[in-house]
N, C-alpha and C positions, 0 to 999 in steps of 0.2 A: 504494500500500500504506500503512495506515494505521500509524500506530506509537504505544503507549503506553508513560509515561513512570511508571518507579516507582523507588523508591527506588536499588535497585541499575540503572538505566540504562533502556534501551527493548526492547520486545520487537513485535516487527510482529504483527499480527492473522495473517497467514499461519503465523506461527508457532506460535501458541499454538490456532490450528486445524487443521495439522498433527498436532499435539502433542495434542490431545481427541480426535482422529481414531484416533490412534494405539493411544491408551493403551486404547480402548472397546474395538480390533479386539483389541488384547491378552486384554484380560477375557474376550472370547469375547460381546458383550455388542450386542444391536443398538442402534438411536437408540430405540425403541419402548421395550426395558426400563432404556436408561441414563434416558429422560424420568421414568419409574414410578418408579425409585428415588430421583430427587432432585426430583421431583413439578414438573416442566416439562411442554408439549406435545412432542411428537416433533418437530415441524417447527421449533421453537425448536433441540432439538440439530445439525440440519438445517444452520441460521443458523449457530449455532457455530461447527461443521467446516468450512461455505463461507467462511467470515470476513468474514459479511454483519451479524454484531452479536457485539458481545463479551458473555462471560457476567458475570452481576454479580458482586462480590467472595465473596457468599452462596454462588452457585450455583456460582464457580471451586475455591472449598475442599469441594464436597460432591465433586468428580470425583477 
C-alpha cells in the first residue's frame, strides 16, 4: 500500500480511494458523470477508487 506524505502526516492511496468511492456513491453520482463534471475519462475515476493512480492536486479539490 502506497502512502502519501503531506503536510499534516500520511494518508494511504487505499484510503483516499475509499474515501472518492464513497463520497461519488453519496452524490448518487456514477464514474461516467463524476468524469463529465471535473472533465476526466471515466476509467481515470476507475484508477482513482482502485488506488491504481492518485488524482492530481487539481483534480483532488474538484471532488
Amino acid at each position: 500500500m502506497k502512502k502519501i506524505t503531506s503536510a499534516g502526516g500520511q494518508m494511504s492511496t487505499e484510503f483516499i480511494a475509499m474515501r472518492l468511492s464513497g463520497l461519488r456513491k453519496y452524490r448518487k453520482l456514477t464514474q461516467a458523470e463524476l468524469a463529465s463534471k471535473i472533465g476526466c475519462a471515466e476509467g481515470t475515476i476507475g484508477h482513482y477508487e482502485q488506488g491504481t493512480k492518485l488524482p492530481s492536486m487539481n483534480n483532488f479539490v474538484k471532488y
